[in-house]
N, C-alpha and C positions, 0 to 999 in steps of 0.2 A: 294261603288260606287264612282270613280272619277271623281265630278265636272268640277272642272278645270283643263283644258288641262294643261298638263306638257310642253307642246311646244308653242311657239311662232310665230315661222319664223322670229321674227323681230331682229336679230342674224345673220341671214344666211349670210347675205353680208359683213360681219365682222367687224359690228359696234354693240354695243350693248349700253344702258344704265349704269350708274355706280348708285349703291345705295346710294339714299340720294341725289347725283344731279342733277338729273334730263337731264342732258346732253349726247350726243348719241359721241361715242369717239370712235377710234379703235382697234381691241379685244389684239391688241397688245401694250399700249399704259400700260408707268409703273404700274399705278394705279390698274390696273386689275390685275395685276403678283400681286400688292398687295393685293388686294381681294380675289384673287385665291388661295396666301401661307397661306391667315388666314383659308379661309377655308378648306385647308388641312389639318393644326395644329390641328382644331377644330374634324375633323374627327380620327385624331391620338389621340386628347384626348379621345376620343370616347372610339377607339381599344385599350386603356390602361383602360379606365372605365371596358367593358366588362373583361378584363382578369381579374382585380383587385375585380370585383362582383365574378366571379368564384373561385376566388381560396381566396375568404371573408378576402382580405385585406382594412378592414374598414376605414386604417388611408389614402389610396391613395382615397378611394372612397370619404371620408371629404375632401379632401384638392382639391380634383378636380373637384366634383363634383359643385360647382359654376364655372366654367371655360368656359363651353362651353356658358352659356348665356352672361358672358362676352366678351369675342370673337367675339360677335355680335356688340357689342358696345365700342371693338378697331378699327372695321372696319366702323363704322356709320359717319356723315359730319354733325357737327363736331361730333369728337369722345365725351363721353362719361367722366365724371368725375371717375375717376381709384384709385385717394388714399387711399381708405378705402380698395379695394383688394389688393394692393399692400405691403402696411402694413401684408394686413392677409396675404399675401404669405412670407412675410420677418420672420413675428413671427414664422411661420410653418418651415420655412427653420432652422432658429435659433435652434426650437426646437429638428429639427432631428440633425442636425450637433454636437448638446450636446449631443445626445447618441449614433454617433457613431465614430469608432476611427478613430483617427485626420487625415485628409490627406496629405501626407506627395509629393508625386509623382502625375503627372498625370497618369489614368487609361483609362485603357479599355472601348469601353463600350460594357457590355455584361453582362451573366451571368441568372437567370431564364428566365423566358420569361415572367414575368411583367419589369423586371427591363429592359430585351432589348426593348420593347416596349415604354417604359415608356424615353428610350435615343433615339431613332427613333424621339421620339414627341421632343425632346429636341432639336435635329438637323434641325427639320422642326419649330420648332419656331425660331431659331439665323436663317434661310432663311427667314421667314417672317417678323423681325426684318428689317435684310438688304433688303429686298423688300419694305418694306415700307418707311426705309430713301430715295430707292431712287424714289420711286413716289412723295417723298415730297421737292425730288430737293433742299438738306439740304445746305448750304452754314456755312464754319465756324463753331461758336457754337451760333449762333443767338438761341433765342427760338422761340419756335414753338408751335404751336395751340397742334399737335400732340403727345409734348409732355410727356403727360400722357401715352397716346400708347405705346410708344417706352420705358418708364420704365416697363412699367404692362409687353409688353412683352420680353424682359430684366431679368427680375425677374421671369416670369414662368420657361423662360428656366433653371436659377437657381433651382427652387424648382423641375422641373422635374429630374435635377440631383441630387436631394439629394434624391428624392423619391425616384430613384433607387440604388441607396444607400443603402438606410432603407431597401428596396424590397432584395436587394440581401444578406443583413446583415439578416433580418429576420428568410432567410434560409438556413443561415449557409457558400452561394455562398461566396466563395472570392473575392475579388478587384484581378486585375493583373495590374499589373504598365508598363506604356508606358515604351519601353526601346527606348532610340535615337541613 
C-alpha cells in the first residue's frame, strides 16, 4: 500500500523546488536540466546494472554498483565529498586498460549489449557533465564548490568506457575504429 502520494500539484505551474535549496525556481531554469541529466545517468546506470546481473558480469556489477548512491550526492547543495570514488574509479579504469589491447584509434560504440548500454550511460553522463557546468555558470577556471562533481563525473564516463571495453573484449566482440 502507497502511503504517500506520488503527486504534488505543487509543479503544475512550472515552478517546482530544487533539492537541498529549498527555493521554488522555474522547471526550465539550468539547474534542473542539471538534476534531471543526473538522474537519467543514474537510471542508465541502472539499465547497465540489470544487463550486467543477467548475463553475471561481476566486475561491471563491482565497479557500479556504488554509483547510483553517489549520484545522489553529485546532485546534493553542496555536493558531496567525491575523492575517495573518484580514485576508486581511476584505479578500476587503470586496471582494465592494463588488460586490454592498447588503443590505438577512436571507436565505435557498440558491440554486446552490455557494452552498448554501458556507452549510452557514458553519453548521458559527458551531457550531465555539461549540464551541470552550465547550471553552475562556470567562468574561466575559477574553482568551484562543485568541483568534486564535475571530476567524479568526468571520470565515470571514463570508467563507463573502459567497462565497455572489458564487456566487449570479454566476448570476444571486436572494437571497430571510427574512420573520418
Amino acid at each position: 500500500m502507497c502511503v504517500m502520494k506520488l503527486y504534488t500539484k505543487s509543479g503544475d505551474g512550472g515552478f517546482a523546488s530544487l533539492p537541498g535549496a529549498g527555493e521554488k525556481v522555474r522547471k526550465d531554469d539550468p539547474r534542473f536540466s542539471a538534476v534531471g541529466s543526473l538522474d537519467e545517468l543514474n537510471a542508465a546506470v541502472g539499465f547497465c546494472l540489470a544487463e550486467a546481473r543477467r548475463v553475471r558480469d561481476a566486475s561491471v556489477v563491482d565497479a557500479l554498483g556504488p554509483v547510483q548512491a553517489e549520484l545522489f550526492s553529485v546532485g546534493a547543495v553542496p555536493p558531496a565529498p567525491l575523492d575517495a570514488a573518484v580514485a576508486r574509479m581511476e584505479k578500476r579504469i587503470d586496471a582494465i586498460c592494463g588488460e586490454l589491447p592498447e588503443l590505438k584509434d577512436f571507436i565505435l560504440p557498440g558491440g554486446c549489449e552490455l557494452a552498448c548500454r554501458l556507452h549510452l550511460a557514458r553519453t548521458i553522463a559527458r551531457r550531465a557533465e555539461r549540464a551541470v557546468v552550465a547550471a553552475l555558470d562556470l567562468r574561466d577556471d575559477e574553482p568551484h564548490e562543485a568541483s568534486d562533481a564535475l571530476r567524479y563525473l568526468n571520470r565515470l564516463s571514463d570508467l563507463l568506457f573502459a567497462l565497455a571495453r572489458q564487456a566487449n573484449h570479454n566476448v570476444g566482440e571486436s572494437e571497430v575504429a571510427a574512420k573520418s
